[in-house]
N, C-alpha and C positions, 0 to 999 in steps of 0.2 A: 532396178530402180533407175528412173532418169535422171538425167545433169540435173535437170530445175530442180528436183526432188535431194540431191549431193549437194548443191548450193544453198540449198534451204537445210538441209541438216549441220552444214561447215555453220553457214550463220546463228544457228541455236547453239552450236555448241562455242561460236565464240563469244555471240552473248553471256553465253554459262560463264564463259574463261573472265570475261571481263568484270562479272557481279561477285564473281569470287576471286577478281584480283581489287575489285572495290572493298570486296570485306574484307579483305588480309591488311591493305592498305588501312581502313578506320582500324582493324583491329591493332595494327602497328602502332596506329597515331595516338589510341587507345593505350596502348603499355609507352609510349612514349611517354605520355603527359602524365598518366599514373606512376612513370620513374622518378620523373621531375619532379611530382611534387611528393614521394615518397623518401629522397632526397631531402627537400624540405624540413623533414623533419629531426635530419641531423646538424639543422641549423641554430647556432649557441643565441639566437633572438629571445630574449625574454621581458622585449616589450611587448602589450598587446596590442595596441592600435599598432605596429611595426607589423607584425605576424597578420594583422585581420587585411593591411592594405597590401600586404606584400600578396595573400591570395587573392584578394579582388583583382589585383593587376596581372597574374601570371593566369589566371581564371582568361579574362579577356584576350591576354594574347595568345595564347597557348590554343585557347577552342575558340577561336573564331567570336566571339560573343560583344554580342553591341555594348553590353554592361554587365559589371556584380555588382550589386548590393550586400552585407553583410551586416545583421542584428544582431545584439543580446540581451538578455534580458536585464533589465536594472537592475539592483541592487533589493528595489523591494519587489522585484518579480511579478510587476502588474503590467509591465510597458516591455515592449522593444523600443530601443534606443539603436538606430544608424550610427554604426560607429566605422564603418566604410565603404566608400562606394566609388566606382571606378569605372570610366565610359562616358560618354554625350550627355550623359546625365549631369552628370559631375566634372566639366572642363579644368576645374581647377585643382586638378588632381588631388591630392593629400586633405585639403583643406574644405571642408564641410559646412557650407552658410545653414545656418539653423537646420540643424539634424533633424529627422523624422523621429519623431512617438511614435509609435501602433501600440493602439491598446489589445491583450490577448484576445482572439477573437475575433476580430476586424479585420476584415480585407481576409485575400490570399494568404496573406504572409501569416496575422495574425491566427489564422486556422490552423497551419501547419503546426504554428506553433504551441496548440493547443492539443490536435489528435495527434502530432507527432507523425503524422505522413507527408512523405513528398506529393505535392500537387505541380502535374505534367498538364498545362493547359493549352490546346492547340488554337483556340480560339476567344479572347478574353470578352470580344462582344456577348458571347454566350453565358456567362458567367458572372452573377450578380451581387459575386465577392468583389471583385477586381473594382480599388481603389487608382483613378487618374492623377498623379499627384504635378504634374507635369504637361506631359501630353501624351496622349492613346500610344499606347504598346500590343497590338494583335495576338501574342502567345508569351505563356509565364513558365518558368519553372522555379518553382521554391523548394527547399529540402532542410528538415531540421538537423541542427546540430545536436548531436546527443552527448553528452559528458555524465560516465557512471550511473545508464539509465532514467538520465533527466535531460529534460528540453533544455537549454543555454542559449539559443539562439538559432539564426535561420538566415541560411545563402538562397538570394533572390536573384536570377535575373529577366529580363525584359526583351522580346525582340519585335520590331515594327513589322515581317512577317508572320502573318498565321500560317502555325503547323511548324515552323521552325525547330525548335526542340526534340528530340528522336527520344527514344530506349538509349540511344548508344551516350547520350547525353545527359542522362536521365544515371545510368550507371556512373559515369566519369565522375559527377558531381557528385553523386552518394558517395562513394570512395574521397574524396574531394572532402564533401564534410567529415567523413569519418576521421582524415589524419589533420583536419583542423581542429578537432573538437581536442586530437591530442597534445597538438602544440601550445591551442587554446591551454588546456589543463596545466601542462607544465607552466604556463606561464604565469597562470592564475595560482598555481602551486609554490611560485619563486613570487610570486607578490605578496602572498601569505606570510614566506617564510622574513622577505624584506620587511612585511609590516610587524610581523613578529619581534623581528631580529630589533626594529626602532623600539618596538615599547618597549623588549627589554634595557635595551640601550638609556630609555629614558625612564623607565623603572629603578636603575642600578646607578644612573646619575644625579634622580631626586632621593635614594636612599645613600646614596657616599655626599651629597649635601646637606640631609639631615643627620648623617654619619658626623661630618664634618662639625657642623652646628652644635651636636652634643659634644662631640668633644673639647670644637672652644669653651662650650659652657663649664664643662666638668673640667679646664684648666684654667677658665678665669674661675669658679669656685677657688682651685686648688692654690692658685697663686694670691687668692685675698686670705686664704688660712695659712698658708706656709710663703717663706722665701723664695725666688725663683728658682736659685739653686737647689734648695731643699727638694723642691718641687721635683727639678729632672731629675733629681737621683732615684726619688720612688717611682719615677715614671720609668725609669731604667735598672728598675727592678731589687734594687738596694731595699731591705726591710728593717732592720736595725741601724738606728742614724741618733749617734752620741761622739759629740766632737769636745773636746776642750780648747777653750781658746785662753790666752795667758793675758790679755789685755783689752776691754771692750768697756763701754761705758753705758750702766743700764737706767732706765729715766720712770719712776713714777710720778704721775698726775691723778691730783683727785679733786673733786668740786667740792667747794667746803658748803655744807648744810644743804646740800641738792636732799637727802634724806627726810628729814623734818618736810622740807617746802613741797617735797612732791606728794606731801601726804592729802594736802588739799587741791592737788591738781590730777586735771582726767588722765588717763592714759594714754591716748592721744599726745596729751602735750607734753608729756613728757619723752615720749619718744621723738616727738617733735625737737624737744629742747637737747635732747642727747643728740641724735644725729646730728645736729647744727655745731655743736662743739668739738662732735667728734670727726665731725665730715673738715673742718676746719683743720684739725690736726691730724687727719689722713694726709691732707694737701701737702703740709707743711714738713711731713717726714717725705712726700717724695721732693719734694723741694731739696729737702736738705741729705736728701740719700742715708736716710735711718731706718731702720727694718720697726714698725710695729709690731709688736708680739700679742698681747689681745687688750679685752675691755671687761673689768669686772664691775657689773653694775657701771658704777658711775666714776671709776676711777677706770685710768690709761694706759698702759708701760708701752714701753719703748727700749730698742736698745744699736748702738750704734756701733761698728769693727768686728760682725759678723751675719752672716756665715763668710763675707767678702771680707777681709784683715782691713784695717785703713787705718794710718799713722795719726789722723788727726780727729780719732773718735772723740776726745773727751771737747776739743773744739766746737765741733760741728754737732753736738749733742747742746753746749750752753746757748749755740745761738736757737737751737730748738727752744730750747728751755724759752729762754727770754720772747720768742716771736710766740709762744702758747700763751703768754699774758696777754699781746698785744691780739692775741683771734678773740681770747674771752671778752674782753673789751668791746672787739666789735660785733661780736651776736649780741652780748646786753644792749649796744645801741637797736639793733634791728631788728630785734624781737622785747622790749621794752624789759628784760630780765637783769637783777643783780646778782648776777654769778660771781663767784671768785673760788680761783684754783688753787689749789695750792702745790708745788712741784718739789722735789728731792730728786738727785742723782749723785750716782757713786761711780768710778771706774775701778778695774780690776780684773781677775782672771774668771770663769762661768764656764760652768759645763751647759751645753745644749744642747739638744735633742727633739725626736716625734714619739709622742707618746700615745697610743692607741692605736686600735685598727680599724673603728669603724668611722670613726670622725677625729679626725687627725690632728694633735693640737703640736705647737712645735714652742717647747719653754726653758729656760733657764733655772738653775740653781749652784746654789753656792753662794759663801758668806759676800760677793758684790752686791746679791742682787737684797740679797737681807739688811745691808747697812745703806744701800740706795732706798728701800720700801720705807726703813728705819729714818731717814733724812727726809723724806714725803710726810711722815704719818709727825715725828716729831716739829716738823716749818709751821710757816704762817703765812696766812692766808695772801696770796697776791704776792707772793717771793719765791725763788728758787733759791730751796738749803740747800749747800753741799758740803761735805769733811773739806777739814786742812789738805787734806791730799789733792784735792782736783784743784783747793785755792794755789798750791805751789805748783801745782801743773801749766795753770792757763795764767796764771799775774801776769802783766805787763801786756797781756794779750786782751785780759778781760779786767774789770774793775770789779772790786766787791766789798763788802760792809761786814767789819768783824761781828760775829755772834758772841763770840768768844767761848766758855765751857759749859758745855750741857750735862747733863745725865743722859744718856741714850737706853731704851730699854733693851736687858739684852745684850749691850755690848759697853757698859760703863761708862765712864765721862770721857766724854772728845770734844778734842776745838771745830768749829763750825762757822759758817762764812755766810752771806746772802752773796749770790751773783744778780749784779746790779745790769753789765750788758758788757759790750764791747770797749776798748779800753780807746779816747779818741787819738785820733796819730797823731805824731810827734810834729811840733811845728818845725816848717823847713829854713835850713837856718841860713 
């Protein structure tokens, strides 16, 4: 063999040495960049536009590449939507002036992501897919992303030489999609579970606000049938509720001939005419801090120094008393009616309690509230009767007009008084 002929075999074989230190070299840069962004995917990112531009930009630096683009499909899976793009294309890094549509189908990009193949174009003038949306780019490669056997979208990019794009490129990026489509997933996964987690959130806060809303209903119910206290006790679980009290002062009202007169009146207005009297003396017992006990038909009770004690029940019951004239007074003005009430009250000792368990009543009994009914049923019309007892109780405080001796049915003759009102003060001397 000659020299020329040893010089020409040294340079084939270094030729040889050199194309297979080129391909070790891409092969390197090759498991470099599939580390990097294999890596990637132990990153806690679970935004998506965070995830889609972090790979457009590591896409471009990492392989040399003019740009990525990266789509997915919308929501109703008719369009790709640009949801990052990264390169010459897009100087403004992050920030995308009116996003690209592609509709399935259309263009390069739109094919891929309809047959679901990557298209390696060496040449885009040849190619009568290839959409200019900008200015001429020579060679494309686009590659769908796959998530669970379905298209989700497609990594595009663009270089201004033709034939640019290799196998070795062609591979990196298919790998490239593959661990986006995972990151994609999880994130699309954690957005799920965050939209999840809000409806629950706002399922469980518009159910503890109608939670809420039944419950005030069912304790404003509970507190216009019973006492407040009464109330918490069964609310705290107490089922038998029977108290004796040694001093309370109890108050019957009745409309005298509302009977007869509502025989010729609708329903309507009698309910009308009731609430209006009655709602009058709802007002007047919180005014005056007296528990109402109920309404039968057309008569009222009342009773004042329970279930709270308070020393000056039989007081604060006569001014009850005497202001239920002055409300009857004013509905007859305002509703053109001659009503007239008639009232009795007694003080003394009463047992009270809740009686039932499906509708709750909370009443009194004992010879007060019988000689109080007794002082109601026996009065006249547009007065408050009451026994000698309450008269020696309140004198000097209140003023009143002897009755003098009845027969009381029931309980035989007793002295009895009209309460006229409060007694005027003493002039200052």
């Amino acid at each position: 063999m000659s020299e020329r002929d040893d010089v020409t075999a040294l340079e084939q074989e270094n030729a040889a040495l050199r194309a297979r230190c080129a391909e070790l070299e891409a092969k390197a840069h090759y498991l470099d960049v599939v580390n990097y962004f294999s890596a990637s995917l132990l990153y806690a990112q679970t935004d998506l536009d965070d995830i889609l531009w972090d790979v457009a930009n590591s896409a471009v630096a990492r392989l040399g590449l003019e740009d990525c683009v990266i789509y997915l499909l919308d929501e109703s899976g008719d369009h790709l939507v640009q949801r990052a793009a990264y390169g010459p294309k897009n100087p403004r890094e992050r920030e995308i002036l009116g996003p690209l549509r592609i509709s399935l189908g259309q263009g390069i990009v739109g094919s891929v992501a309809v047959t679901g193949q990557p298209a390696l174009i060496a040449d885009t003038r040849l190619d009568p897919r290839y959409i200019c949306d900008d200015q001429m780019r020579l060679s494309e490669l686009a590659l769908p992303i796959f998530l669970q056997d379905r298209v989700i979208g497609v990594i595009d990019s663009e270089h201004s030489r033709a034939g640019f794009f290799t196998e070795v490129h062609l591979e990196i990026l298919t790998t490239l999609a593959s661990m986006t489509a995972s990151r994609v997933g999880r994130a699309l996964l954690d957005e799920r579970l965050r939209r999840a987690q809000l409806d629950l959130e706002q399922k469980i806060a518009e159910r503890t606000r109608a939670l809420s809303a039944a419950i005030a209903r069912s304790e404003g119910l509970l507190l216009n049938t019973l006492p407040a206290p009464i109330a918490r006790r069964l609310q705290a679980g107490e089922q038998r509720i029977a108290d004796h009290f040694d001093n309370v002062t109890v108050l019957f009202a009745d409309l005298v001939g509302f009977t007869p007169m509502s025989a010729g009146t609708t329903p309507e207005a009698i309910v009308e005419l009731l609430g209006a009297v009655f709602t009058e003396f709802d007002t007047l017992c919180d005014r005056f801090g007296i528990e109402k006990i109920k309404t039968i038909g057309d008569a009222y009770m009342a009773v004042c120094g329970l279930p709270t004690p308070r020393p000056d029940h039989a007081e604060a019951m006569a001014d009850l008393a005497v202001a239920m004239l002055g409300a009857v007074t004013r509905v007859n003005a305002a509703l053109g009616t001659d009503l007239r009430v008639r009232i009795g009250m007694h003080s003394g000792p009463v047992v009270a309690g809740v009686i039932g368990t499906r509708k709750f009543a909370y009443d009194l009994w004992g010879d007060t509230v019988n000689t109080a009914s007794r002082m109601e049923s026996h009065g006249l019309a547009g007065k408050v009767h009451v026994h000698e007892s309450t008269y020696l109780a309140l004198r000097g405080r209140h003023t009143f007009e002897s009755r003098g001796v009845i027969e009381v049915k029931g309980l035989g003759a007793m002295s009895t008084y009209f309460l006229l009102g409060r007694a005027p003060p003493e002039p200052r001397p």
